[in-house]
C-alpha positions, 0 to 999 in steps of 0.5 A: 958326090955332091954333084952326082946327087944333084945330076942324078936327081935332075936326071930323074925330074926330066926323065919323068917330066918329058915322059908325062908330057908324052902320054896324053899325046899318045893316049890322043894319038893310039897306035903305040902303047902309052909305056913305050911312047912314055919311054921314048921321050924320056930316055931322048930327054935324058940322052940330050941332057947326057950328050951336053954334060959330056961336052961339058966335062970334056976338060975333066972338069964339070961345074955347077954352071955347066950342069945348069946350062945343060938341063936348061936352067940358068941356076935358079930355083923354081919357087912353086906358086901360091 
């Protein structure tokens, strides 16, 4: 349960962090609605993120280094600057 919390929320964080990254480009760009574009970057995010926990756990088992290996992390935790 532990890890479903933490790839849950990881989930989410990138979701939203990819999506953001997203709409000034688009707001610059026109053309295609902010939500949509927004959408599309995080739901590609999330399925790149999706496709490497699934190679991970291809064994039955996902460790916590795998699902950090999949967001991109190396397991550390970001400490927010002063």
């Amino acid at each position: 349960m532990d890890k479903t919390k933490d790839v849950t929320g990881r989930i989410i964080a990138l979701f939203l962090s990819s999506a953001l990254g997203i709409i000034t480009g688009s707001a610059i760009i026109g053309g295609i609605p902010v939500w949509k574009s927004a959408a599309l970057a995080g739901f590609t995010a999330v399925a790149g993120v999706a496709e490497k926990l699934a190679k991970a756990s291809v064994d039955g088992n996902l460790t916590k280094q795998e699902i950090s290996d999949a967001f991109g992390g190396n397991g550390k935790t970001v400490k927010a600057k002063k």
